[in-house]
C-alpha positions as CSV (number, residue, x, y, z in Angstrom):
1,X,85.4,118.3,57.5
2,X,84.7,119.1,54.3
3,X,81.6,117.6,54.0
4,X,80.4,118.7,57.0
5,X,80.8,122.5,55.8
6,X,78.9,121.7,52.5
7,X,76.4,120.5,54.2
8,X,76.4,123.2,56.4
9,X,76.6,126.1,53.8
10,X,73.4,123.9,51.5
11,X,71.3,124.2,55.2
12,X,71.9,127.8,55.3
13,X,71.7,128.7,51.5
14,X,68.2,126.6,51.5
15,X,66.9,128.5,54.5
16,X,67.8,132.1,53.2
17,X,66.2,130.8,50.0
18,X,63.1,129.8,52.1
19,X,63.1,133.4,53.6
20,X,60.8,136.0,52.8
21,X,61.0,139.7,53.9
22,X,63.4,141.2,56.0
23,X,62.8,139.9,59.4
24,X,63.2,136.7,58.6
25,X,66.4,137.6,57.4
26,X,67.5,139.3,60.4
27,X,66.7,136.3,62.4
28,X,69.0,134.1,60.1
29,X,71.5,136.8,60.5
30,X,71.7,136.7,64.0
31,X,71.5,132.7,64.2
32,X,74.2,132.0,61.5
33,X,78.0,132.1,61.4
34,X,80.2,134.1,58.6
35,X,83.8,133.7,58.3
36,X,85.9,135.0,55.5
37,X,88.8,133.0,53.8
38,X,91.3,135.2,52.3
39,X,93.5,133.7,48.9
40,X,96.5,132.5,50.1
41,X,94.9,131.0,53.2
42,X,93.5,127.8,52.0
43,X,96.1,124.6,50.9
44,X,94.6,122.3,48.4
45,X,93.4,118.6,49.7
46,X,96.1,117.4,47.5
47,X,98.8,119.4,49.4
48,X,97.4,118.4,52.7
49,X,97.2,114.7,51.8
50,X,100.8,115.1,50.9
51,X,102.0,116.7,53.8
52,X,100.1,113.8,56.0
53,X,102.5,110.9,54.5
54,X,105.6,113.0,54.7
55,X,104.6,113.2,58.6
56,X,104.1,109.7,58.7
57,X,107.0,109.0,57.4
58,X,109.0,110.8,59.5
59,X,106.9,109.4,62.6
60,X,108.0,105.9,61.3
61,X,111.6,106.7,60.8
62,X,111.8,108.5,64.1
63,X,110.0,105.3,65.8
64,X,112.3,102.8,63.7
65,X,115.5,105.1,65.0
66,X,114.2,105.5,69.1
67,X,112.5,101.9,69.1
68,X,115.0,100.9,72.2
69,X,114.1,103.9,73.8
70,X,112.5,102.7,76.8
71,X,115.0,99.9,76.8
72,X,118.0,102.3,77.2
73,X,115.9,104.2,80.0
74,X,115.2,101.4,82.1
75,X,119.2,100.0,81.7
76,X,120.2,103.9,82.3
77,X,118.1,103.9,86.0
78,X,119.5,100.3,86.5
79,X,122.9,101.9,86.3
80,X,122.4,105.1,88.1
81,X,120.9,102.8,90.7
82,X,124.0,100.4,91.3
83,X,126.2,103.6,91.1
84,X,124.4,105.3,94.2
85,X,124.3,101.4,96.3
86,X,128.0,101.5,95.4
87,X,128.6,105.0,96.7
88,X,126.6,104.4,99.9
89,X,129.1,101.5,100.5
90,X,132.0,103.2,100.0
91,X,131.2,106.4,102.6
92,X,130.0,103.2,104.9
């Protein structure tokens, strides 16, 4: 993403450069985007980066601790199942 915006921002600063007079400003103005980041908005890569492994650890950990999930589910149903067969023959 990063590299999109600079490339971005270098076609816009090169076509206001390119601009003379102020229609041709206008025109840009009305064409391009502005967006303001305030301090205190922005992380760094670094912290981002950092924040991605911590997630993935935690995705691993959680999918190391619920691997038998689906497992458990399917013996849970299998269960419930021969609880309601053995119900049904008991009220027969």
């Amino acid at each position: 993403m990063d590299q999109n915006l600079r490339i971005s921002a270098t076609k816009v600063h090169a076509l206001y450069g390119k601009s003379k007079g102020g229609t041709q400003r206008k025109e840009l103005n009305s064409k391009t985007k502005r967006f303001h980041i305030f301090e205190g908005q922005i992380l760094s890569v670094k912290e981002l980066i950092r924040d991605n492994y911590f997630i993935k650890d935690e995705l691993a950990e959680w999918k190391k601790n619920n691997a038998n999930l689906r497992e458990e589910k399917e013996k849970l149903n299998y269960q419930e199942m021969l609880l309601a067969a053995q119900e049904r023959e008991h009220k027969i």
